[in-house]
N, C-alpha and C positions, 0 to 999 in steps of 0.2 A: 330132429328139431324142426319146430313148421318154422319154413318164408314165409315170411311176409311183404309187401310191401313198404320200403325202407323211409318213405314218408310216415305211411302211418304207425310205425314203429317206432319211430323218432318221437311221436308226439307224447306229451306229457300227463300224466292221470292228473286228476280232476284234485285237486285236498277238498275244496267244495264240496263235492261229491262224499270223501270220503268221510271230511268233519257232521255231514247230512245223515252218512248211512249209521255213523259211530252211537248219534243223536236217537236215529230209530232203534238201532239194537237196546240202547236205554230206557225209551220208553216203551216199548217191547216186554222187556221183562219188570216194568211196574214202575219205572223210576219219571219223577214229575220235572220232563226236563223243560226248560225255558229255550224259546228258537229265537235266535238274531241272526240266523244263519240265511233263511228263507229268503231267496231275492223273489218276490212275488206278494201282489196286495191280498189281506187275509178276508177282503170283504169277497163275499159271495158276487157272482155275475147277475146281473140284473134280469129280474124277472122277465121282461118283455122281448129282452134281448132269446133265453132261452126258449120261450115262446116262440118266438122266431125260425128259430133250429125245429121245433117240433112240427114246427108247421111245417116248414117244410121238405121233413120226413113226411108228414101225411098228405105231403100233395105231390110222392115222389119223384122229389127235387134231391136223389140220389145219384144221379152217372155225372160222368167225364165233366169238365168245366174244359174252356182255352187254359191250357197251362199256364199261363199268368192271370189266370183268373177271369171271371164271369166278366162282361163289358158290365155290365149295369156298378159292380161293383168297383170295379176299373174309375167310371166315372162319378160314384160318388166319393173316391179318392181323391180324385182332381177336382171337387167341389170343396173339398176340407183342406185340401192346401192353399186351395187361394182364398176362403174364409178364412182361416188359421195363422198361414205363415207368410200371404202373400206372394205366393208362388203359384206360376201358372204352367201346366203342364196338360199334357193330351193324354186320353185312353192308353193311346198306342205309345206314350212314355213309361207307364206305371207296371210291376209286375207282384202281383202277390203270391207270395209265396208260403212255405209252411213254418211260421213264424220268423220272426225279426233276424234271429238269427239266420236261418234258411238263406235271406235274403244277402246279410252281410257273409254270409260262403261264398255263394253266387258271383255275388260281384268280386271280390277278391279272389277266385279262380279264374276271371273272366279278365280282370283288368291286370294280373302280377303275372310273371314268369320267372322262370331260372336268371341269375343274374342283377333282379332288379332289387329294389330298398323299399321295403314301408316304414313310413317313420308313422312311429306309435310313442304319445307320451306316456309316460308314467305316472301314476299308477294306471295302471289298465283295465280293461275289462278283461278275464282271463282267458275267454278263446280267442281273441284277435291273433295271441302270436302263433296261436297251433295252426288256424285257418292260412296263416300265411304261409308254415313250414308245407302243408300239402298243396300249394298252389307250388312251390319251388320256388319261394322267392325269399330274401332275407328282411325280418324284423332289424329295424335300426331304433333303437329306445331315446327319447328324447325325455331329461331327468327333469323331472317339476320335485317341490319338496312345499314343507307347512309355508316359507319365508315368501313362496310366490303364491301360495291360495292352490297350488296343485294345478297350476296352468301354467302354458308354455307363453314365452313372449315371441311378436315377432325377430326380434334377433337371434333367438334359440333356432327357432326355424330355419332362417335365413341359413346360418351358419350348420345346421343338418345337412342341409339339399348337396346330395353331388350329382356327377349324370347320372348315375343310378336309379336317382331317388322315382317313383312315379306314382307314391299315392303318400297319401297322409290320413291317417284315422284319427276322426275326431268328435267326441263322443261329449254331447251336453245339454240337460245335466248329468254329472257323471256317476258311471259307479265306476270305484266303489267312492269317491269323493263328495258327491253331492253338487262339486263346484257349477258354476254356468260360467260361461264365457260372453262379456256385455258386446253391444253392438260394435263398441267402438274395437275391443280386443279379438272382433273376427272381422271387422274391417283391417286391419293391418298383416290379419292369417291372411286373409282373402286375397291382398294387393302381394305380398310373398307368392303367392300359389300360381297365382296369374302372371306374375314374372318370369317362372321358374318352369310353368306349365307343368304346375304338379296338380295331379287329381287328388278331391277328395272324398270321402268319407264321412257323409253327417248322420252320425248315430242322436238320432232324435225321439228315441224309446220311452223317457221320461218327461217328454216334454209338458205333461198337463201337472205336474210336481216341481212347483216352482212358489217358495213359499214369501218371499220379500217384493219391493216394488219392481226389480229388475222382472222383463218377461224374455221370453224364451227365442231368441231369433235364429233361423235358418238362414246359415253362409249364404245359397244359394239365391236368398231374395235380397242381395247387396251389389249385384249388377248383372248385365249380360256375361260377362267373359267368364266369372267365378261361378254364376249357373251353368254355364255349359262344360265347365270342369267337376262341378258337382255330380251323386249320386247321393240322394238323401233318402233315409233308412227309417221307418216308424211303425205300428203295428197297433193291435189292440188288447195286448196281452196284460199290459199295468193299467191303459186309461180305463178299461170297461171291463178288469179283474180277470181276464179270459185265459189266463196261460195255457190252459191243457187243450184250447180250442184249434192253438197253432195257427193263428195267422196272421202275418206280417207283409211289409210292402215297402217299397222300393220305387224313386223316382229319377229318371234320368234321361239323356240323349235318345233319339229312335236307334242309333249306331249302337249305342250300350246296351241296350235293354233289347234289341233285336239277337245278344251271344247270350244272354241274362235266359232266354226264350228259347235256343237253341239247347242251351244247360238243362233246365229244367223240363222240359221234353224228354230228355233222355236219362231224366233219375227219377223225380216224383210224378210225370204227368202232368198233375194238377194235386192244388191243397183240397182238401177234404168242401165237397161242393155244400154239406147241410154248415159247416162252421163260416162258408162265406157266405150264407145268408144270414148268419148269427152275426156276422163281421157289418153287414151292409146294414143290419138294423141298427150298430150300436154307432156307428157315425152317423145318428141322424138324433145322439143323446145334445142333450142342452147344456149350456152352459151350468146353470143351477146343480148340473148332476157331478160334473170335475168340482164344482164350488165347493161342495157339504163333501167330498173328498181329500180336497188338499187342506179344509179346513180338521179333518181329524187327525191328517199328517202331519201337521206343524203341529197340531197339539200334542203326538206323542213325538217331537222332535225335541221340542221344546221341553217336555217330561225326560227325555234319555238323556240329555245334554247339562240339564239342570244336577241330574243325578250326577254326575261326574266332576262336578263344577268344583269341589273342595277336594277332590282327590288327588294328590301331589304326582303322584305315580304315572296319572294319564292326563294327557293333554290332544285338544283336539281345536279342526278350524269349522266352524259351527257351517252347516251343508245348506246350501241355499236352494236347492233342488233336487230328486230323486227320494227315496225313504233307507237313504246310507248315514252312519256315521262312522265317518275313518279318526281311529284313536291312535296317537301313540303307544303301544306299551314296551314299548325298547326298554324301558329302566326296570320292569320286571323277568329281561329275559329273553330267550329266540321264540319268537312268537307262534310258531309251528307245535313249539313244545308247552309255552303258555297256554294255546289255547286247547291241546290236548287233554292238561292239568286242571283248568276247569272245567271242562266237558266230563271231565271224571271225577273231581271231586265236589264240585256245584252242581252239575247239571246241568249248567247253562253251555247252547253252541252257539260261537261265534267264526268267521275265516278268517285265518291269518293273514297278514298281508303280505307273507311269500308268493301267494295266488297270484297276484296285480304287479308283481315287481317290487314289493316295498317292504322288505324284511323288517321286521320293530311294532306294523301296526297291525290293530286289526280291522275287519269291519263288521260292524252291528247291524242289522237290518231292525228298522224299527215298524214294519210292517205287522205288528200285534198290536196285544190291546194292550192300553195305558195298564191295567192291572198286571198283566207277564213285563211290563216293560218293569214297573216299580218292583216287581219282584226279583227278575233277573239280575238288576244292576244294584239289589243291596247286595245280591250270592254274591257277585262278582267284588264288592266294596269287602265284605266282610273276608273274599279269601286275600284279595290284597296285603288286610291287616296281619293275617295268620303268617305272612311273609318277611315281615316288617323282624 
């Protein structure tokens, strides 16, 4: 029998994955399935942007980069956070990596060890807690539900921290929730964090998918002390459609981001050098281009939600950012198995909310088009009734 290494052994397969691969054998062999499944926007990457990448194969712009990435691109990073989020940061704070995730590895190998706590609410994003088990450090679940909007309060918090505790991930807007967290409810994270001298974790992947008046604030730009416990996490893979591009970024202390340098030196080098000129063109897209974006997202947010609206069975807290919607279906059943059942007898994929921590629900990705969206959620309407 092979050893392995008893971290990555521990760690958990993917349902995500599995509900994905279940979807392709489907339509594989001819069947017309509907995806809720896909975390990723279906629009195409922008022409100019690709442009971009071709250019600069043809001016080969092919070797080695600084392992956290090209300076030029480094510093049009820290031109977008203090346009964007009000955060100002140096070259020498930022590290890009190969994608967002990449990045939240990174730092969570770099800042946890044997012994310590991440506190992670729930529902989660689902590599947070595998990422933590291979650093050696223990996930500690802080439980949100429908009744709080799926956010943690500061007294949840409060009442988490032991000496243990040394990061906290926090992830908005969220998947698979949708929720944001307002100024005032990461002012009160922030002044906990800064008590406690806990680090955090600002997963800000979704932040140009933010469809009501509330906008998208970064912890970090809420004082000195709570910036300098910060590491804030974003990338290009949702705002400028790029997932298979791989690149992501990271902003933090020179101390932080000086081990963030040392990591990545000694696993990937550097990210793929033609996709960070692909990266460097598209933060230089305009507002107008996120606009006609999140304007088709709320359109088909508002179409999935609509569809659901008379159904007794499922019940949901309407997502105010990201292209998530988290459903109840607890009253049809263990959701692993629900969504198995439809994937097989509708076609349509969805992931359970085993994935995130949250047995009962599921989540819908509404990153298609308004026509799969209306067709998916009558399959889904009509096997409900067939249950009844």
């Amino acid at each position: 029998m092979l050893k392995v290494n008893g971290r990555v052994k521990d760690l958990e397969a993917s349902s995500t994955l599995a509900i994905t691969a279940r979807a392709k054998e489907l339509r594989a062999k001819g069947f017309d399935v509907v995806n809720f499944a896909a975390g990723e926007p279906d629009f195409g990457t922008p022409q100019h942007i690709k442009y971009a990448a071709i250019k600069a194969i043809c001016d080969d712009y092919t070797k080695y980069t600084p392992s956290v990435g090209a300076i030029e691109l480094r510093q049009a990073i820290c031109d977008k956070f203090k346009r964007d989020n009000n955060l100002v940061y140096k070259p020498s704070q930022i590290a890009v990596s190969c994608g967002a995730k990449h990045s939240l590895f990174c730092i969570i190998q770099v800042l946890t060890d044997v012994g310590e706590e991440v506190l992670i609410p729930t529902p989660y994003w689902v590599s947070y807690p595998e990422m933590v088990k291979l650093s050696g450090a223990t996930s500690k679940f802080i439980e949100t539900s429908a009744d709080t909007n799926f956010k943690i309060t500061a007294k949840q918090l409060e009442k988490s921290i032991t000496d243990k505790t040394k990061l906290l991930i926090l992830n908005s807007p969220s998947n698979p929730t949708g929720m944001l967290y307002s100024k005032p409810e990461l002012q009160s994270i922030a002044d906990i964090c800064v008590k406690n001298n806990v680090y955090v974790i600002s997963d800000e992947i979704y932040e140009q998918f933010v469809y009501g008046s509330e906008e998208c604030v970064s912890i970090a730009s809420l004082g000195k002390e709570i910036y300098d416990l910060t590491i804030t996490v974003n990338g290009v893979s949702k705002s400028a459609a790029m997932t298979g591009w791989r690149i992501g970024y990271c902003a933090a202390s020179e101390e932080i981001l000086g081990y963030i340098t040392k990591l990545q030196d000694h696993s990937t080098s550097c990210p793929s050098s033609i996709s960070q000129k692909a990266a460097l063109q598209s933060l230089s897209e305009t507002k107008e281009y996120f606009t006609e974006m999140r304007k088709e997202f709320k359109k088909r947010r508002d179409l999935i939600t609509s569809a659901f609206d008379e159904v007794d069975e499922i019940s949901y807290i309407m997502p105010q950012g990201a292209f998530y919607l988290f459903c109840d279906f607890s009253k049809l059943g263990e959701s692993l198995e629900v969504a198995k059942n439809i994937l097989n007898d509708v076609n349509v994929a969805m992931i359970p909310g085993d994935s995130f921590g949250s047995p009962g629900f599921m989540r819908l990705s509404f990153a298609t088009s308004c026509e799969r969206i209306a067709e998916g959620t009558k399959r889904i309407k009509e096997w409900i009734k067939k249950q009844a």
